[in-house]
C-alpha positions, -999 to +999 in steps of 0.1 A: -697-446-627-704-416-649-711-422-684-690-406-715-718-390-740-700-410-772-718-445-749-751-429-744-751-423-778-744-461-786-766-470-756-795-453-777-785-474-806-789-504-788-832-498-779-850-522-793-861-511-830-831-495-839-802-516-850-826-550-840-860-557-834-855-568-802-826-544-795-796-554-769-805-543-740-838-556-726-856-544-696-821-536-685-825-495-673-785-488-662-765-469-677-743-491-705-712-485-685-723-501-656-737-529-671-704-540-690-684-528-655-706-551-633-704-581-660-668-573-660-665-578-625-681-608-623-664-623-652-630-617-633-648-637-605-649-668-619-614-667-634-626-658-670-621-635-699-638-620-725-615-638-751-616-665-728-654-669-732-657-653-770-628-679-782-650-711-775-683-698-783-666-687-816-650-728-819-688-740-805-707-725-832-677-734-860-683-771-851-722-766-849-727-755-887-712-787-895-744-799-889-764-780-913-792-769-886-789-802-873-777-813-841-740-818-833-723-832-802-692-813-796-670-830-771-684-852-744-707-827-731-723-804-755-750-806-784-750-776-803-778-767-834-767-739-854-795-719-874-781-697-901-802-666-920-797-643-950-778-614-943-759-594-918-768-574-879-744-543-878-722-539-841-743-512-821-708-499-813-707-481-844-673-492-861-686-507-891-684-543-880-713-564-896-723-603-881-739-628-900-774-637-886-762-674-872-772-684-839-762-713-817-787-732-789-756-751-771-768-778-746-750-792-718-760-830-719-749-833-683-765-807-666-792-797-691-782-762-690-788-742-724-773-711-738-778-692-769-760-670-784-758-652-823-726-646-844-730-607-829-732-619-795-690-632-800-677-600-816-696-578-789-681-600-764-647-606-776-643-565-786-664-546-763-672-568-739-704-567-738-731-595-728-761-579-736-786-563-713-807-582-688-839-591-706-822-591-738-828-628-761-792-629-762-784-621-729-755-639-720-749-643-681-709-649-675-722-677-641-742-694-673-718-694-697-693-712-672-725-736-661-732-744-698-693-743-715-673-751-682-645-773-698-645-754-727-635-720-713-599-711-703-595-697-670-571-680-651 
């Protein structure tokens, strides 16, 4: 798929060093369209959305800064530990949004599957859907989400 000049643009943005130290993309070399098309794909795969998988990770990380940066079960499966920072990462997508630097480490306590995730990681899901390029420390892999979140996510 051909990519429009106004996402190559953004896809600059999102080298590490720019917006972020580590940056959004990774090791990840395709073009930013296909990386959201091919995550898109596979998202529809396994029955899910992107406000299907931004709305609990959004509820996850609520729950978990209950806790204070310590751990908190969340329903019968999940132990989340939320670590929050000073200060705010601007959306690579250029629109002004600004996250607060708060990340989640979710653990499934059945499966010992773990996923984290930051506060920038739900907006860029839930309004671009994006999941980060492969490589990326906030990667988020749509099969992993369902491994780690499974009853949590609505599917269709």
């Amino acid at each position: 798929m051909k990519q429009e000049p106004d996402l190559s643009r953004i896809q600059e943005l999102m080298k590490s060093g720019r917006l972020s130290a580590a940056g959004f993309l990774g090791d990840d070399t395709r073009p930013l369209s296909d990386i959201m098309e091919q995550d898109f794909l596979e998202l529809k795969k396994l029955g899910l959305t992107h406000h299907g998988v931004a709305d609990p990770l959004e509820r996850i990380m609520k729950e978990g800064r209950k806790g204070f940066g310590n751990p908190v079960q969340v329903g019968e499966t999940l132990t989340v530990t939320v670590d929050e920072n000073r200060g705010v990462v601007p959306c690579p997508f250029r629109h002004g949004h600004l996250s607060r630097k708060i990340d989640a480490l979710v653990k499934n306590n059945k499966n010992s599957r773990i996923l984290r995730y930051s506060d920038l990681s739900i907006h860029l899901i839930r309004e671009h859907g994006f999941y980060q390029g492969k490589g990326s420390p906030y990667r988020l892999e749509p099969r992993e989400i369902l491994e780690v979140l499974g009853e949590f996510l609505k599917r269709e």
